[in-house]
N, C-alpha and C positions, 0 to 999 in steps of 0.2 A: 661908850658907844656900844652898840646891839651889832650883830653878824648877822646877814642871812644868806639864806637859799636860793636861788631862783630856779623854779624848775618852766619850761617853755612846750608847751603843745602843741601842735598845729599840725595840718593835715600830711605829715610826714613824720621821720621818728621822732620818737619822744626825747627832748635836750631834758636831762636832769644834771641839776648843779651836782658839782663834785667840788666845786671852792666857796665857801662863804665869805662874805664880803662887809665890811664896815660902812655903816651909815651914822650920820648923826641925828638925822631925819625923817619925815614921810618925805619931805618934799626931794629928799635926795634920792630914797626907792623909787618914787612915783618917777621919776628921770628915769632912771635906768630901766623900769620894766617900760616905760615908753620906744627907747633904745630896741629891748630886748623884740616887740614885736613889732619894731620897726625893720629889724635886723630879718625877721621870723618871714615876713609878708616878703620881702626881697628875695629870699632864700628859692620861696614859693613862685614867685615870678620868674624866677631865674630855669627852674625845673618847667616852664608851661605853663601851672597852676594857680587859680587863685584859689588861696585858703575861705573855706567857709570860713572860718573861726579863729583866732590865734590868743591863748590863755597863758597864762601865766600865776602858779602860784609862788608864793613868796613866801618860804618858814622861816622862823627865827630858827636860829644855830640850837637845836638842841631841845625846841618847843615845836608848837604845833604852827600850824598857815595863819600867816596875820592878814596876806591881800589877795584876792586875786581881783585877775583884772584880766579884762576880755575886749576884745577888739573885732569887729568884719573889716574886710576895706573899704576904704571910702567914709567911714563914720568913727567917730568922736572914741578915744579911750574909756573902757569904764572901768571905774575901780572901788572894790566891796572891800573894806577894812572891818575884820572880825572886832565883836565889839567883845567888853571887857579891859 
């Protein structure tokens, strides 16, 4: 299994992973970063705000960004898996 990163944007401060995490999958990242700006947009409601935007990159442990993946509220996850 692959480790990764998550790091979380949104219109507040910037979450950079400090723990990589074991996946066996996409479909197991693609959960968690659904998680992560689900977790993001809550955070923003909570302060007042809606987030224009809430991103999420995703590096492999020790390489470079395999997903990101961006979301507004109200509309659909999208997710860009680096190709190669």
């Amino acid at each position: 299994m692959s480790r990764f990163i998550f790091d979380v944007h949104d219109d507040g401060p910037i979450e950079w992973g400090e723990t990589s995490y074991e996946f066996a999958d996409r479909a197991e990242i693609e959960r968690r970063v659904q998680q992560l700006v689900e977790e993001a947009q809550t955070r923003q409601k909570a302060r007042g705000c809606s987030p224009p935007l809430t991103t999420v990159f995703v590096h492999e442990d020790g390489g470079g960004i395999v997903l990101t993946a961006y979301a507004r509220p109200g509309e659909d996850l999208r997710l860009v898996w680096a190709s190669g």
